[in-house]
N, C-alpha and C positions, 0 to 999 in steps of 0.2 A: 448441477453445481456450476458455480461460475469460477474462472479464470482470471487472475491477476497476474499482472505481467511487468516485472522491474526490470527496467531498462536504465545499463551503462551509458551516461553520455558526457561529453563532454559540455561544462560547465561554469560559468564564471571565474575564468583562470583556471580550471580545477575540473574535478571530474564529480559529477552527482549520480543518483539514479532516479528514474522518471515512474513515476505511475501513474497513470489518466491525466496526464498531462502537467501532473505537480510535483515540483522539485524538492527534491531531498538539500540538506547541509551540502557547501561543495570541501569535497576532499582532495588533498594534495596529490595523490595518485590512482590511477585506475582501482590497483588492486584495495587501496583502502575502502574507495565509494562498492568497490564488488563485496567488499568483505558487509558492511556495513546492508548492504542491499542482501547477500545471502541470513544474515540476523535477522532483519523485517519482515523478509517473506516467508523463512520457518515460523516465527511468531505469530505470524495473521492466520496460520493452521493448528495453532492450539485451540482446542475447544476450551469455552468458557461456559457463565452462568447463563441461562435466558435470561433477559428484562427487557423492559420498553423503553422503548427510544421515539423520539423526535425527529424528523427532519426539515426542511425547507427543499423544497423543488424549484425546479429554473424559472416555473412562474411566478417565485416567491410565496407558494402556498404552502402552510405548515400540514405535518401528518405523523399519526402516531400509531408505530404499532408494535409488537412482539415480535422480538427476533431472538431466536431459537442458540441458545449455546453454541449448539453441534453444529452449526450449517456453517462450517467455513470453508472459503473458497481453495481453491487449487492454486498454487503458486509457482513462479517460474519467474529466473534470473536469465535476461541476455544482455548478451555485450560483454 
């Protein structure tokens, strides 16, 4: 199972939370951007439908495959 990890940081005036390097909205206070990042990460651990997906890779090569409802990742807020 994989690991995702949202990280508090400070932000464009403002406080976001970070995951794989992508920034959230920035919030006017820590505890907002914490509140807002504990929402996203219980969400990404609901299980959902299976379907096919799409993506592009860093070589820019497309690929398609079945990704399974259940398989969602583990999730964790720091900061």
């Amino acid at each position: 199972m994989s690991k995702t990890v949202y990280e508090i940081v400070e932000h464009d005036g403002g406080w976001a939370y970070r995951v794989d390097g992508v920034f959230s909205e920035t919030f006017p206070s820590h505890a907002l951007a914490r509140n807002a990042a504990d929402r996203a990460a219980n969400e990404q651990t609901v299980p959902g439908e299976s379907t096919d997906i799409s993506f592009e890779d860093k070589e820019g090569r497309w690929h398609d495959e079945a990704s399974r409802g259940s398989d969602r990742p583990e999730t964790d807020v720091e900061g």
